[in-house]
Each structure stands twice: as C-alpha cells, then as structure tokens.
N, C-alpha and C positions, 0 to 999 in steps of 0.2 A: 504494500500500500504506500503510495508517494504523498509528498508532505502536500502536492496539489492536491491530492484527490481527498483525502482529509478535511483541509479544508473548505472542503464541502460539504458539509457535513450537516450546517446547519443554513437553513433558506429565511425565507422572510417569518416565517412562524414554526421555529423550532425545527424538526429534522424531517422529513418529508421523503415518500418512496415508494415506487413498489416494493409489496412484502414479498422477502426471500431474495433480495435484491440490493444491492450495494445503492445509498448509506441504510437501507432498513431490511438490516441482517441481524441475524441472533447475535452476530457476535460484537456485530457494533453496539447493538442493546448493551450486553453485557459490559462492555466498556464503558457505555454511558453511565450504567450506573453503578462502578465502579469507582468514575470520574465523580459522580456525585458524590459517595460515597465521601471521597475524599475531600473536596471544595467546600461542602456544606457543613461539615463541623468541626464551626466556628465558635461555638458555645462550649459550656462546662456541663457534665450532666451526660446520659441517655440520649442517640441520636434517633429520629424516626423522620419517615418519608412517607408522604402519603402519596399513593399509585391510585389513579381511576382511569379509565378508558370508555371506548363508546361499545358499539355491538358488533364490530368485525370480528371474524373468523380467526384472523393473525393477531387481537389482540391477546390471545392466549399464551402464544409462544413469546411474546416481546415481553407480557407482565413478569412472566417468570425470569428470563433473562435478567431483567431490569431488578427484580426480586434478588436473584443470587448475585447480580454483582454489586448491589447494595448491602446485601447481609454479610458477604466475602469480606465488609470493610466496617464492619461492625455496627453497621444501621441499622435496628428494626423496621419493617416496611409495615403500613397499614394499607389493608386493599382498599375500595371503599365498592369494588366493580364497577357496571356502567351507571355514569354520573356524566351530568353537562361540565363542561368544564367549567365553567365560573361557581358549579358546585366544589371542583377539587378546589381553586382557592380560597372557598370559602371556608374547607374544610380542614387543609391546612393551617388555615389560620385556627380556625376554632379549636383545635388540640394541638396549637402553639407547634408545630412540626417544624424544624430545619428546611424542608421546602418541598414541592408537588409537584408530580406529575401527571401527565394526561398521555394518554395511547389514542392517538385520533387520526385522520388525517379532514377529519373536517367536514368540507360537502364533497370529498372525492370519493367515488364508488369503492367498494368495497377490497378491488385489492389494491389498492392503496393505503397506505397506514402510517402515522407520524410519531411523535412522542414531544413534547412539548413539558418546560419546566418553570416550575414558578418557584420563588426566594421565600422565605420564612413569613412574606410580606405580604405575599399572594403575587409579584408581580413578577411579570415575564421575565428571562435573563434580559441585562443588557448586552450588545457586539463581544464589552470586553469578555463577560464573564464567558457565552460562548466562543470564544477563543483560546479561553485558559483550558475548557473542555475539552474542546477541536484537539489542542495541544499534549494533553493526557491521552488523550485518546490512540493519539500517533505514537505518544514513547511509554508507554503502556507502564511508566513509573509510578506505581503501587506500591511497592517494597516497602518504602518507609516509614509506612502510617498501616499496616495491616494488625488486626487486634489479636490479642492473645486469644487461645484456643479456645477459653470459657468466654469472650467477651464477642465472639462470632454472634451478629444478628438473627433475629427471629423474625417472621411473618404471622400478623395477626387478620384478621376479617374484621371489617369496621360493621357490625349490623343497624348499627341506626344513622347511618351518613343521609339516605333518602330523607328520612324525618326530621334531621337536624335542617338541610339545604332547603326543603318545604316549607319549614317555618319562617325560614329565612327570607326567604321568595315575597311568601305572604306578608312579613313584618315592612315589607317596602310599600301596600298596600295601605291606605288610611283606613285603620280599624270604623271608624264610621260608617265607611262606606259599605257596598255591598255589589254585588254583582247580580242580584236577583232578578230577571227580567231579562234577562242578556243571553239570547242564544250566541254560542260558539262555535265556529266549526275550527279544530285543530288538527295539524299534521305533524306528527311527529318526527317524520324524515327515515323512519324505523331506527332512529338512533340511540343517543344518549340519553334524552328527554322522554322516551317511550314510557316512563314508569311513574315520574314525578309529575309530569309537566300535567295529564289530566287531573290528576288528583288538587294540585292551585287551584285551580279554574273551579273545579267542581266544590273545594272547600270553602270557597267565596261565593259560593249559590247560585255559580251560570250552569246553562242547560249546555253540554259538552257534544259536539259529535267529531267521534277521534278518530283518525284514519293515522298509518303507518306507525301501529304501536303495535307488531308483528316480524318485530327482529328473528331473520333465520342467520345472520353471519355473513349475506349475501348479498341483502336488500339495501344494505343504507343506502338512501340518500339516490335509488332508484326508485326514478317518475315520479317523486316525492319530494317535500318536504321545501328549504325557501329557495333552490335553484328549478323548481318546476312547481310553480304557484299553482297552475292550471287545476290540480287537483283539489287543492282547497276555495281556487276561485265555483268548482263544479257545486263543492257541498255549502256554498255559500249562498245558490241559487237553489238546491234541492230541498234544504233546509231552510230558507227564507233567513238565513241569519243575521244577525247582525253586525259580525265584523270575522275575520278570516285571520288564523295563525300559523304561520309554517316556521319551524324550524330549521334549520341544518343538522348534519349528523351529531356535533358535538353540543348543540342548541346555544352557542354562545354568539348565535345570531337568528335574526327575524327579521322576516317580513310579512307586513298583514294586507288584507286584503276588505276594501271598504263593500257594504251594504250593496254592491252595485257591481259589487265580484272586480274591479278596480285594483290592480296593486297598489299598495302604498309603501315607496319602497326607504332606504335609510335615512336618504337628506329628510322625506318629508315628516317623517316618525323625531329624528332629531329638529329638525323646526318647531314645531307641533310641542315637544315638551321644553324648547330652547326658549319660545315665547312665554311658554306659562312658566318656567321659573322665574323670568325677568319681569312679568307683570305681578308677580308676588314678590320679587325684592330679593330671592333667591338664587341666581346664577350669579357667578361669584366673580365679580372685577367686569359683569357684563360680555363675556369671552366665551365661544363655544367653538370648538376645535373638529376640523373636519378634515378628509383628504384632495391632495390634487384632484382625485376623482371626483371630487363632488360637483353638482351640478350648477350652472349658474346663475338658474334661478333661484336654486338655495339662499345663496350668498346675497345676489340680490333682495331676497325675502327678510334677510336677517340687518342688512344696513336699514331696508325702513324703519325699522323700530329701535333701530341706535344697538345692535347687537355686534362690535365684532367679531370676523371671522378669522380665524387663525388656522392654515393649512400645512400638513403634515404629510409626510411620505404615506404609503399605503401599507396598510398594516396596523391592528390595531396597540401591539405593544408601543408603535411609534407616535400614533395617537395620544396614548397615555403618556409619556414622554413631553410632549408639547402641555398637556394639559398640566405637569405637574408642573414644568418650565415658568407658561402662564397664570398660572396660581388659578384656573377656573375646574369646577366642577362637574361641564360636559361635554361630552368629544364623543365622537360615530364617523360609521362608516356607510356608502352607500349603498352598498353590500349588506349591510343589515345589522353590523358590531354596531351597540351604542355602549356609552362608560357612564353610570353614574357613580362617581369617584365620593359621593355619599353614602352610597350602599357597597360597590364593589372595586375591582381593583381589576376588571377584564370588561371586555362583553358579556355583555349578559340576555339572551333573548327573551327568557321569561321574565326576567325584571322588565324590562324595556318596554316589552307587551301590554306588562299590571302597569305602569307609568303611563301610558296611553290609555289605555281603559279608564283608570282613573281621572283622568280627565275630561272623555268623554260622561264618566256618569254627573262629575260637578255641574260639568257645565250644560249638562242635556242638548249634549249636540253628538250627529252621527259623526262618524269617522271620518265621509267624504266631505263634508261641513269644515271639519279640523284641517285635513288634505288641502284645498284649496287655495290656505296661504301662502302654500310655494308655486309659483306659474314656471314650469319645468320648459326649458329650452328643449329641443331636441335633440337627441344623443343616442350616435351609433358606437359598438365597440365592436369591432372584428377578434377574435384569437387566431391567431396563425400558431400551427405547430411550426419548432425550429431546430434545425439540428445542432444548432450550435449558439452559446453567446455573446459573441466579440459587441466590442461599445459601439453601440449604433452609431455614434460620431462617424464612424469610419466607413460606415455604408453607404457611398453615393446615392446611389437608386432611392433610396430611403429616404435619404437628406430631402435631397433634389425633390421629393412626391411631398414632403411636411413643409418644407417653404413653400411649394405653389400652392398647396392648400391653408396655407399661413395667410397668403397673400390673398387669396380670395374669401378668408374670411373676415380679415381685418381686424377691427375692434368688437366684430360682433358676433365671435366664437371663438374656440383656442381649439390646439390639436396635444394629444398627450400620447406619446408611445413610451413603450418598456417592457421589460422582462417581469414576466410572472416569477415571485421566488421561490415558486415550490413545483411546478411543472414546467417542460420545455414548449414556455409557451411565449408569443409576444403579442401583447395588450396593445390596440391599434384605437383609441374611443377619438370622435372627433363629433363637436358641438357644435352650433351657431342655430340661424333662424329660420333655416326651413330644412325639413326632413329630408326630402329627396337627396338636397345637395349635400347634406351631411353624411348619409348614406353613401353616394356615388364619391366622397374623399374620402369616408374609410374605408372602403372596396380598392381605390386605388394605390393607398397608401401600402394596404396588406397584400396588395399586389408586388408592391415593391418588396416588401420583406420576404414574400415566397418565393421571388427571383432572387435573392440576393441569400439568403441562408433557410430557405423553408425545406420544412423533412420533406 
C-alpha cells in the first residue's frame, strides 16, 4: 500500500467504498480502529467507543473489524446497532465516550459502505485529525501504546440507545405542542431510521403511514427514501396527507414533501426555520450558514429580512465548521443536512423534520404556505462519472464550456463544478433565469468533462 493510496482514505465525509474493496476492506476497518484506538485516549480512566451503523449487509463484517481493532488497544466498544447517525453522536455524548462511530455510506445503495467518526464532542474529525489516522494507518505503529493482557477491551450491547435518541428527538419538540390532527406519510429509506423514526411521529399523536421500514441488507436507500421523493410524494396523494418525510439511509438528512406532493427541499426547510428563529430573537448574531450549492433564491430570500448568508464548502462537517467560526446556530445543506447546533452537533433529519412541523402547527399554516418564501431560481446539476481526478484548472474543454456559460449568464446565474468526495463522480449544477438554458449549459459543460476524463 503506497503513502498515495493511503491517503485516500478519507473523502468529504469520512471513508467511503465499495465493501470488500480498497479503502473499505476489513483490514482497513481494522486499522481504523486501531488508529482510534490509539488517538482517542486522551483522558485518564476507562476508554469506550461507541459503534452504530445503518442496515447494510457489510455492516457486519466492518463493526467487528472496527470492534477488534479497538479492543486490541484496550477500548471497550459499545454497539448501539442500526441508529441514525446524529443518534451515535448523541449517544456518544450521552455516556461521555472518547468518540463514535457510524458504519454508513449514506444515500449510497447498498454495496457501498463508509465508516464515519465523531470526537468525544459528537463532532466530525477535523482534515488534521484525519490525517494523523491516514498516517497510523500507513505505518501501522501500535506497538507503543498496546494494553496489558488483563487491560484488552470488551464489547458491550447498548439496549436502550433507540429510547434514549427518541426522547431526545422528541425533547426538540415544544412539549405544548402536539401533532394530533396531522397525517404523515414517512419513508424511511429502509435505513437507519426504520425503527425510531415512526415511533417520534407517532408518540407526538400524528397518524403515520410508513413505507421503507423493511431492511433486508439490500434495500437501502432503493427507490426510496430523500434521493427518490417520488415514493413519498405517491403516499402523500393516497393518503390525502399532510406533509411528506423521507429520509436517507443514515437519516441525518431530509427532505419533505408539501400537501401538494411538492418537494420541499434543504435551502427551503433551512429558510423556513432560519426566518422563524430570527422573528423570535433566536438565531444567533442573525447568521445562517449554507453551501456553494445553495440556491439563489435562498440567499436572496434570506437578505430580505436582514439575514446573512455565510457559504461553506459542501459537506456538512464543513458547514459546522463555518457555523462555529461564525458564532451562529444554523447551517444546512440542500441536500437535506440541517444543524441545529442547539440541539445537535451533525445533521439531523428527524430533528429538522419536528423543527418544521412545529412551526407549521404554531402558526397554522401548511407547509406549501411556509415553502413559498424562497422563489427558487432554476437549477440543473449533471453527475458525470470520471475516471480520474486531476484539478479541473487544467482541463481546457472544461474551462473553455464554464467561461462561455459564465459569460452568458452574467450577473444572473453562476456555474459551480467539482469532484464528489466520496464517489468518482463530477458535480456539473448550473443556475440563472430560465430552465431551458440552464439545462442546455449543464449538458454542455458535462459534455466537456466526458470528453476530457469521463469513465
């Protein structure tokens, strides 16, 4: 294994891969958590980790991995099994643990699988800290710090993690309120969320109708769940509901969907509670943190009312990042990550969810009502698969298609390309004022990249 290849180890949110597939091998598991093993205890005392994962297949073989080479270095692990992830850092924190892990790969189908770590704090590794890992991992320096024989880690089963993260969920909800009256329809993505997420809803006295809470190992986050709305837009008509919830596999995102089967996707869900903090006095220095991706009528939506916007790389560890930088309390993604850094330290989709809903009961208005304050530009995004990643700087074709659609868009749309950091993929989105011609520059543009390095 070469010190390049290594260092790839970790992409934009933690380690990402096909399973049984170099970086997500048993053996890299095992190193990882090894490498945790070692970095994370920094205190005096008993060290523990807390491991949850979603409902894949492969999460099996990596928790154990991840298991032995944590106990190898004298950490006890607690499982918590399939948990949303803003459950493991909740849950971390709540039994003060050295730091957590997640086994996901997210909204990627099923053989795909990541492993993702959070600090004692709940919050994602920083570059450096993945680096110091990257680095263990390559020189496989353990020796120093291995426990005495009697002081080898144990694995425990957490049985009440679901009911602790539920209460949790719930306690973000104004106990006042109520959800009684409120048809649901929810998708769970067949993921993480399959167990807890109806049970919220339904302890708060909405009428639930749940699709993809039928984990085989196989199903995540197939024809399901927030990257294929469609399904929940169906039971939203079937059932005459009232507002529509989809998940991703690890549920630490959401998109819903209004009365009118309607996405409503991250920018307008972060609007939507970015206005009602700031009309209650509540969002913090007036600052709500978004990504380049976001849309422009967002931003637009958010200077009317004296909000600024503060833009962040994509991703929502980097999100978080910006938000602590700016001293404010909310940041999303429009992809469906929101942070309320009042309740949690990630995305959270079932919080995000109850934070919407709750708003909708205050103020007795539907969702599409709520929806309406962002007037959404129109925005295409191409994925092109790629075989390779050199800096786009240096691709002519490429250049040369983003400046003539620079130029034709002028001041009344922008063009944004880049590498996906977890698949070999390149992100082609381009905005301005009318659909057609935003469409025909991002056809063009990823034209350019499939000639210039497409698989």
């Amino acid at each position: 294994m070469t010190t390049e290849d290594v260092k790839k180890v970790f992409g934009t949110d933690g380690v990402r891969g096909k399973a049984n597939y170099y970086p997500m091998t048993v053996e890299i598991a095992l190193a990882l958590g090894r490498a945790a093993g070692k970095l994370f205890r920094v205190r005096d005392g008993k060290h523990r980790v807390v491991i949850g994962k979603d409902t894949r297949l492969s999460c099996y073989m990596f928790e154990n991995a991840l298991i032995a080479g944590l106990c190898s270095m004298g950490v006890d692990t607690l499982m918590v099994g399939p948990l949303p992830t803003p459950g493991v850092a909740f849950i971390t924190r709540a039994y003060r643990a050295d730091a957590g892990i997640v086994i996901s790969a997210s909204h990627n189908s099923f053989h795909d699988n990541g492993i993702k770590f959070f600090s004692s704090e709940g919050f994602k590794l920083s570059d450096e800290w993945e680096r110091k890992m990257e680095d263990l991992v390559e020189s496989g320096d353990f020796d120093d710090c291995l426990p005495s024989d009697d002081n080898i880690g144990k694995n425990y089963k957490i049985d009440d993690a679901d009911g602790r993260y539920i209460e949790f969920a719930k306690s973000t909800f104004p106990k006042q309120r109520s959800l009684y009256g409120m048809k649901i329809a929810l998708d769970c993505a067949n993921g993480a969320g399959y167990r807890v997420a109806p049970m919220i809803f339904r302890e708060l006295d909405a009428e639930v109708f749940v699709h993809g809470d039928r984990p085989n190992g196989l199903n995540i986050n197939k024809d399901c769940g927030s990257l294929h709305p469609e399904t929940v837009q169906k039971s939203v008509i079937d059932h005459k509901a009232h507002v529509g919830i989809a998940l991703d596999g690890d549920a630490d995102r959401v998109i819903m969907v209004d009365e009118h089967a309607q996405v409503v996707d991250g920018d307008a869900m972060l609007a939507i509670c970015a206005k009602d903090l700031y009309e209650k006095g509540l969002l913090r220095n007036n600052k709500v943190v978004s990504t380049v991706m976001c849309n422009l009528g967002f931003v637009k939506a958010m200077d009317s009312i004296g909000i600024e916007t503060i833009q962040s790389r994509v991703g929502d560890r980097y999100v978080i990042q910006e938000m602590l930088e700016h001293d404010t309390n909310l940041g999303g993604e429009q992809s469906g990550h929101v942070i309320f850094s009042d309740y949690n330290t990630t995305g959270d989709g079932l919080v995000t969810a109850l934070q919407v809903l709750s708003i909708m009961v205050e103020k007795d208005a539907s969702l599409s009502e709520l929806a309406s304050f962002v007037k959404k530009y129109p925005q295409a995004t191409v994925n092109v698969p790629v075989n390779n990643k050199p800096p786009l700087e240096s691709l002519k074709n490429v250049q040369q298609s983003i400046e003539d659609a620079q130029q034709r868009l002028a001041d009344q749309g922008r063009v944004l390309v880049r590498y996906s950091g977890t698949e070999k993929i390149c992100r082609v989105m381009v905005e301005g004022a009318e659909l057609k011609e935003v469409h025909h520059l991002a056809d063009t543009i990823a034209g350019a990249v499939t000639k210039d390095i497409g698989d």
